[in-house]
ZATOR-132272 format. One record per residue (C-alpha): x, y, z; residue in three letters. Coordinates in steps of 0.001 Angstrom, whole numbers, plus 500000, padded with zeros to 6 digits. Each point is the difference from the previous one (the first is absolute). Layout:
    east   north      up    r
       X       Y       Z  ALA
...
# end
This chain:
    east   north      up    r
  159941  936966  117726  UNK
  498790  503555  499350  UNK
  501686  502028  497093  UNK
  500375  503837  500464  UNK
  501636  502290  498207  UNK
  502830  503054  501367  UNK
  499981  503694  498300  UNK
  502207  503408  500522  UNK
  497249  502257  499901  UNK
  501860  502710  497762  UNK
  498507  503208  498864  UNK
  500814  499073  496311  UNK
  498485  496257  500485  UNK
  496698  498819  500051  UNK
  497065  501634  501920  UNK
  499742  497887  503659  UNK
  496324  498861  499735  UNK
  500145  499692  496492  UNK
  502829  497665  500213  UNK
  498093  498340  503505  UNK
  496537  499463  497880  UNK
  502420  498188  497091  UNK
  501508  497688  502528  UNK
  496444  499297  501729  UNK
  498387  499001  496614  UNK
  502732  497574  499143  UNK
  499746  498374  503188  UNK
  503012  501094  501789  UNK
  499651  499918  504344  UNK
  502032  502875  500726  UNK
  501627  502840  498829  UNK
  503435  501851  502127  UNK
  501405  502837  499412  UNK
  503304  501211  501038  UNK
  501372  502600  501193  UNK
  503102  502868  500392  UNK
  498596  503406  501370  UNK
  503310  501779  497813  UNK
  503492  499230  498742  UNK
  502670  501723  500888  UNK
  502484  500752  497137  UNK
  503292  499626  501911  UNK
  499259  495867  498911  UNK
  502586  499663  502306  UNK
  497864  496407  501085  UNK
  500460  497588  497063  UNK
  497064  499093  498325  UNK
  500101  495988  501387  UNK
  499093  498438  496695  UNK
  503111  501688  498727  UNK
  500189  502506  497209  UNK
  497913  503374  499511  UNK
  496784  500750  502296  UNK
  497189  498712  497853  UNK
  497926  503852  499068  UNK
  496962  498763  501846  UNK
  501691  499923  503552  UNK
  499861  503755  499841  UNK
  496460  499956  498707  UNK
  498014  498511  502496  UNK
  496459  501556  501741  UNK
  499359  499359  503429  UNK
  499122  496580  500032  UNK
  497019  500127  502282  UNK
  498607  503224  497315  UNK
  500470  497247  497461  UNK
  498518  497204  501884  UNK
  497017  502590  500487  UNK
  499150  500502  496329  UNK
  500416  495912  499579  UNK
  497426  499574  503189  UNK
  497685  502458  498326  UNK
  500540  498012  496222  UNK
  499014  496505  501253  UNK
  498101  497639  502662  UNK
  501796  496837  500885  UNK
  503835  500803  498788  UNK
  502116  499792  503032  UNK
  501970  503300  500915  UNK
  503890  500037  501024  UNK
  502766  501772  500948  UNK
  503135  498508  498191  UNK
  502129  501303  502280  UNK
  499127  502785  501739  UNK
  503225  501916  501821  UNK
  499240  499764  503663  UNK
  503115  501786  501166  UNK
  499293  502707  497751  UNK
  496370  500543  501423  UNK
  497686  501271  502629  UNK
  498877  497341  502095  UNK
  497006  501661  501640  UNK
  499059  501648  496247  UNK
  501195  496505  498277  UNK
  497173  498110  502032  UNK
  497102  502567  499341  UNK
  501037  499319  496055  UNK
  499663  496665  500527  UNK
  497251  499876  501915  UNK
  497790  502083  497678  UNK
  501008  498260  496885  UNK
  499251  497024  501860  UNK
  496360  501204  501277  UNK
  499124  501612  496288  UNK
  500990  497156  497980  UNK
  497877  497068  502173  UNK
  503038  498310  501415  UNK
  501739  499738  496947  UNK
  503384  501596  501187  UNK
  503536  497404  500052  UNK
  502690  502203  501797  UNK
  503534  499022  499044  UNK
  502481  501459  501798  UNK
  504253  500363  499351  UNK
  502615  502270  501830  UNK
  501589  500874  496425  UNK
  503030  500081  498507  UNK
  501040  503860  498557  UNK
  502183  501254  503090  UNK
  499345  503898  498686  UNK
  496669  499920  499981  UNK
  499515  498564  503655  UNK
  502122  502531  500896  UNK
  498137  502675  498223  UNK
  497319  498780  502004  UNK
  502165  500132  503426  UNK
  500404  496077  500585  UNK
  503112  497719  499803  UNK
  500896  497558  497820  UNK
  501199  497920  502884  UNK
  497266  499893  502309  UNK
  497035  499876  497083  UNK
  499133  496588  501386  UNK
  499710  501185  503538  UNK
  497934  502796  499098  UNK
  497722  498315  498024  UNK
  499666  497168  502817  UNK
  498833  503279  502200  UNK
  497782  501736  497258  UNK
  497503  496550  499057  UNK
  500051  499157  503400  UNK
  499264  503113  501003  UNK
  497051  500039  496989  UNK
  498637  497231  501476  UNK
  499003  501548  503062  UNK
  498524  503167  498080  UNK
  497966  497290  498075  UNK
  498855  497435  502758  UNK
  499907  501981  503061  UNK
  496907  502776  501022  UNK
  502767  502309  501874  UNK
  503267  499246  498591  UNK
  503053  500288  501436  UNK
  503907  499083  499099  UNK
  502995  501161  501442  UNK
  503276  498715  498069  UNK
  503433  501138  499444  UNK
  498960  501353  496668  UNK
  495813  500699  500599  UNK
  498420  501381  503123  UNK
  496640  501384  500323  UNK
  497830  499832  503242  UNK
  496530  498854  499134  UNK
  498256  501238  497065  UNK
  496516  499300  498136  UNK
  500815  498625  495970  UNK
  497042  499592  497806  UNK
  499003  498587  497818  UNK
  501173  496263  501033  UNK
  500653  497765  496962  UNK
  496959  498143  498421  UNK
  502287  496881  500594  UNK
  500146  498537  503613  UNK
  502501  500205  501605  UNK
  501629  502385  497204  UNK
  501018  499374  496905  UNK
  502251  496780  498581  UNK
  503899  501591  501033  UNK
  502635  498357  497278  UNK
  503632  500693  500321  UNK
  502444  500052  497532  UNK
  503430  498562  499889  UNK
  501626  497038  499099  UNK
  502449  498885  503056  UNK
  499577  498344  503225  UNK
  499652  502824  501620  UNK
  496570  501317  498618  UNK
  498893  496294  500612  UNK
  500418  500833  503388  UNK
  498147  503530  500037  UNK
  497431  498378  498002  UNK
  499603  497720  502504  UNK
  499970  502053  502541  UNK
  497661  502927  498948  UNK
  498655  499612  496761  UNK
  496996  497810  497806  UNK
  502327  498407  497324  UNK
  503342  500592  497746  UNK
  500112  501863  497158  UNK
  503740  498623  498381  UNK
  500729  500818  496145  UNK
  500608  497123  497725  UNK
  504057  500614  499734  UNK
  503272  498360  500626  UNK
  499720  496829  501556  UNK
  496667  500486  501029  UNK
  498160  496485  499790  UNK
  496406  499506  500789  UNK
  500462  496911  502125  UNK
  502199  500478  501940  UNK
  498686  503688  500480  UNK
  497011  498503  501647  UNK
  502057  497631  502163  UNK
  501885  502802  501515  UNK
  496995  501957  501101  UNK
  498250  496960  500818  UNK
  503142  499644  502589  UNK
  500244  503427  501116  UNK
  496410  499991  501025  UNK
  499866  497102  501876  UNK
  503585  500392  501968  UNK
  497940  503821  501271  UNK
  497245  497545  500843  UNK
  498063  501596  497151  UNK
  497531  498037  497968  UNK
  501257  500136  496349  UNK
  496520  499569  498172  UNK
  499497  503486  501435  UNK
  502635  501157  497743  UNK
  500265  500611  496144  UNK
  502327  500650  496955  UNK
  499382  502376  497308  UNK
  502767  499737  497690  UNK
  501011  503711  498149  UNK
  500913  499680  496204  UNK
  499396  496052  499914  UNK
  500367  498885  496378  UNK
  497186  500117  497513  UNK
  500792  496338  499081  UNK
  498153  496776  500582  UNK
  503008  497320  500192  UNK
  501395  502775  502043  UNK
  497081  500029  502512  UNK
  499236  496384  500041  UNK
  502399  500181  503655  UNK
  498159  502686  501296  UNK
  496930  498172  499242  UNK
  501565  496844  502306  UNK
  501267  501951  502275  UNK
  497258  501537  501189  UNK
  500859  503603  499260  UNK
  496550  502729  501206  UNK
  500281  502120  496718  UNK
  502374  500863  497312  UNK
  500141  503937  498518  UNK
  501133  500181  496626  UNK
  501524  503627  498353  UNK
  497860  501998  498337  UNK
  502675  501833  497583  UNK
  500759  503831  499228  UNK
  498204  500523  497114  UNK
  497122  502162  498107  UNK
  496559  499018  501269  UNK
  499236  498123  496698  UNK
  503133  497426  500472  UNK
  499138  499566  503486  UNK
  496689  498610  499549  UNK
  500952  497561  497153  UNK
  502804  498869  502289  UNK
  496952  499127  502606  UNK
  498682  498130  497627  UNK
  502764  497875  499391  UNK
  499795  498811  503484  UNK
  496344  498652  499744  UNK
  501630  496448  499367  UNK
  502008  500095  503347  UNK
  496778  501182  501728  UNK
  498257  497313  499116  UNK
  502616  497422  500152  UNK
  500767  500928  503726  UNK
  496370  500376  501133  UNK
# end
C-alpha cells in the first residue's frame, strides 16, 4: 500500500516544493493538492463538515502552479490533483495543464478529479449544481480525446469543438491515471465507466472491505476488469490498528493530512509518520 500525503496549498503555508522535497526524503509516494479557484462570501453553501469554513479554503494557489514548484523540488514524488473542480474549468485549457505538468515532470502527474460541492462558486463560474456530474462526464471524456487522439474532436451537449491539434500529449500513455471522488453508488458507476480508480474519503460508514467489493461488482456487471481499477483513500487515518483493514483489503494507496501549520510544525509532523511508512511498506 502506498502512503501519500494531501495539502491546501495556501499563500500563508508552506512553500510547494519545499514541502514536495520534505515528503520525498521521508519516503512518502505522492503528494495532492487541492483545490477552490475562490470563495464566495454569501456562504450561502454550508461548509459539509459543519461549522465555520476552515481559513485555508480561501487560501488556496492554483493547484497545478503548486504542483509545478513540487515537480521542480523533487524526482520520484508522485504529483496530484486532490480534487480538481472540473465543472468549474476549461476543458480544452484543463488538458494542456495537465498535459504539460505531465510531460515536465517525467510522468509523474495523478489527476483526481470531483464535480464539487460550493453551489456559489460553480455558479460564479457559470455551471449548475445539478448537472456537475453530467458536465464533468462531458469535460474528461472530452480530455481524453485532446490527450489520445492526433486531430481531436468531441461534440457533446456541454463541449463541442470540430477537430483541433493539442500538444503536448501526456508523458503517460494513454493519459494520465483519472480518479474520481465521491463516496455513493453512483460515482462507482462513473468510475466505472470513465475513469482509472476511486478516490473516496475515509468518512461515515466508509469501510475498506466492503469498499473494494462494491467496485469489484460494479466493474465486472459493465464487463470491466476490476484489477484495472484502484482506490486512493483521501484523509485515511494516520493509525496502524486503524489501517491493518486497508492493508487486507487490498486498498492502492492511502493519503494522510498534512495539517495547517507554520513550515517548522509541518515537517516534524512528517516525521512522526516515518513509523507508518515503514510499517506499511
Amino acid at each position: 500500500m502506498l502512503v501519500g500525503a494531501f495539502y491546501f496549498p495556501t499563500d500563508y503555508g508552506m512553500n510547494p516544493g519545499d514541502l514536495a522535497r520534505a515528503l520525498e526524503e521521508r519516503g512518502f509516494e505522492s503528494l495532492f493538492f487541492c483545490e477552490h479557484t475562490h470563495i464566495p462570501i454569501s456562504r450561502r453553501t454550508p461548509f459539509p463538515s459543519g461549522g465555520e469554513l476552515p481559513r485555508r479554503y480561501k487560501h488556496t494557489h492554483d493547484p497545478f502552479v503548486a504542483l509545478s514548484f513540487a515537480a521542480a523540488a523533487t524526482t520520484k514524488l508522485r504529483l496530484g490533483t486532490g480534487i480538481a473542480l472540473i465543472p468549474q474549468r476549461d476543458p480544452i485549457i484543463t488538458a494542456k495543464l495537465v498535459a504539460s505538468l505531465d510531460q515536465l515532470s517525467d510522468g509523474r502527474f495523478l489527476f483526481a478529479v470531483g464535480g464539487g460541492w460550493n453551489v456559489e462558486e460553480m455558479e460564479n463560474h457559470g455551471a449548475r449544481y445539478e448537472i456537475r456530474f453530467k458536465l464533468l462526464r462531458e469535460r474528461v471524456l472530452a480530455m481524453k480525446a485532446l490527450w489520445t487522439d492526433e486531430e481531436a474532436r468531441f461534440h457533446g451537449e456541454f463541449v463541442n469543438f470540430d477537430p483541433v491539434w493539442l500538444y503536448p500529449k501526456p508523458k503517460q500513455k494513454p493519459h494520465p491515471p483519472i480518479y474520481l471522488g465521491g463516496e455513493t453508488n453512483h460515482t462507482i458507476k462513473r468510475v466505472v465507466e470513465f475513469c482509472d480508480g476511486w478516490f473516496p474519503r475515509a468518512r461515515g460508514n466508509w469501510e475498506p472491505r466492503s469498499a473494494v467489493a462494491r467496485l469489484k461488482e460494479a466493474a465486472t456487471q459493465a464487463g470491466r476488469d476490476p484489477t484495472e481499477l484502484t482506490i486512493t483513500v483521501f484523509n485515511a487515518p494516520a493509525d496502524r490498528a486503524a489501517l491493518a483493514p486497508y492493508l487486507e483489503a487490498g486498498i492502492h494507496r492511502i493519503l494522510v493530512e498534512v495539517p495547517d501549520r507554520t513550515p517548522d510544525e509541518i515537517v516534524r509532523g512528517l516525521d512522526a509518520y516515518t513509523p507508518l511508512i515503514n510499517w506499511v511498506r
